[in-house]
C-alpha positions in Angstrom: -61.1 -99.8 32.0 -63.9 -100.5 34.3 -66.2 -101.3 31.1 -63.7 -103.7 30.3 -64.1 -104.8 33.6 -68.1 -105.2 33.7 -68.2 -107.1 30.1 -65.6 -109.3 31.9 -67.6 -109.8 34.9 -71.0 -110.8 32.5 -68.7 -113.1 30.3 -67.8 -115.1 33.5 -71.8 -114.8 35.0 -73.0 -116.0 31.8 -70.3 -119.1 32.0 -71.5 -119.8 35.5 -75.0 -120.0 34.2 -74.3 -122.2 31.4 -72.9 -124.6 33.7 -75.6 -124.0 36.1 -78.1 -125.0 33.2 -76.1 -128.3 32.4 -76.3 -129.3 36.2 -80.0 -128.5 36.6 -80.7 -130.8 33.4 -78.8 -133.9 35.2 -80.6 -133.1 38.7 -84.1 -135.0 39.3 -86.7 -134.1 41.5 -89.6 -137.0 42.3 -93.1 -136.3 43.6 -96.1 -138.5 43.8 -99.9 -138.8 44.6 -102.8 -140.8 45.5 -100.2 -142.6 48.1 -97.7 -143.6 45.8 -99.8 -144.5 42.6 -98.4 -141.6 40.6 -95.3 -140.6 40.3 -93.8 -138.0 38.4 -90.0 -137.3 37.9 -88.4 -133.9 36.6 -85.5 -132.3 36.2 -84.1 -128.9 37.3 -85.3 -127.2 33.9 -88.7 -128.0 35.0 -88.8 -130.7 32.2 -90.8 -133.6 32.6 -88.7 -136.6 32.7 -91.4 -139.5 33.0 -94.7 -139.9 34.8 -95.5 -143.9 36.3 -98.8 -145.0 36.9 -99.4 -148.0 39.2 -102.7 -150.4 37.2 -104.8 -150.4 40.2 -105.5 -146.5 39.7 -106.4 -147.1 36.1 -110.3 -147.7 36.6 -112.1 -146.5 33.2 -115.2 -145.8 35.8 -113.3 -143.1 37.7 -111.1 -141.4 34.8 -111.3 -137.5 36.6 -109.6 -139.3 39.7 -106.8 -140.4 37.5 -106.8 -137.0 35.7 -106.6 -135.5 39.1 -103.8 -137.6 40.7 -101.5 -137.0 37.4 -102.0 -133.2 37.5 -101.4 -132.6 41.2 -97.7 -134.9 40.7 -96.6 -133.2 38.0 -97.4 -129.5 39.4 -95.8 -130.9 42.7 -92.5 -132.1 40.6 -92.8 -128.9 38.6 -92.9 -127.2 42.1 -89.4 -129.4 43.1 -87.8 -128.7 40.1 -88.6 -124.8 40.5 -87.3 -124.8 43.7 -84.1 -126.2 42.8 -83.4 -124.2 40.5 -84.0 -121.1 42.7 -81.5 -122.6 44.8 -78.5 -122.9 42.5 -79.2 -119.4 41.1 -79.1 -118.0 44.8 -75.4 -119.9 45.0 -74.3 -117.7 41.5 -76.1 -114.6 42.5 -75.1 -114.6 46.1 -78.5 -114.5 46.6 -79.8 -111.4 45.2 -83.0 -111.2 43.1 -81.9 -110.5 39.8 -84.5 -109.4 37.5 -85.3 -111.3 34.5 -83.2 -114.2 35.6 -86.2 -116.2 37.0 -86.5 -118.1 33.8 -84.0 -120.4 34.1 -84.7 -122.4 30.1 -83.5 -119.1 28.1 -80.6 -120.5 26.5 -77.8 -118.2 27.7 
């Protein structure tokens, strides 16, 4: 009986992290650099939605700068998106550290 009990309990977790999944993908986090001349939006799965880049950035003198100012808004958006998702698994797990749940993309 209490087996019975703990599959029932992982069926319904595993629902609730489905669902948690399919919210996270419809969440955006936005983050930007060099004052507003990049800007990269994500989701909650960490995926790269789009990245925007104002023209007066784009000087073909000064690429590295440009290189520079693209990776530090998509490492702040993946840094958003991460954080998110930390915060709806703490609302599922009441927030206990499960191990191995920390990877949020592994289809469930």
């Amino acid at each position: 009986m209490k087996f019975q009990n703990l599959i029932k309990q992982a069926q319904e977790f595993q629902k609730k992290m489905k669902k948690m999944q399919e919210e996270l993908e419809k969440k955006v986090v936005e983050s930007t650099s060099g004052g507003g001349m990049i800007t990269v939006t994500a989701n909650g799965r960490q995926e790269i939605l789009s990245i925007k880049i104002e023209p007066e950035v784009v000087n073909s003198d000064d690429v590295e700068m440009l290189e520079d100012l693209i990776l530090a808004a998509v490492n702040e958006a993946k840094r958003k998106s991460e954080k998110l998702a930390q915060e709806e698994m703490k609302k599922i797990t009441g927030g206990l550290n499960i191990p191995g749940l920390g990877n949020l993309n592994i289809p469930v």
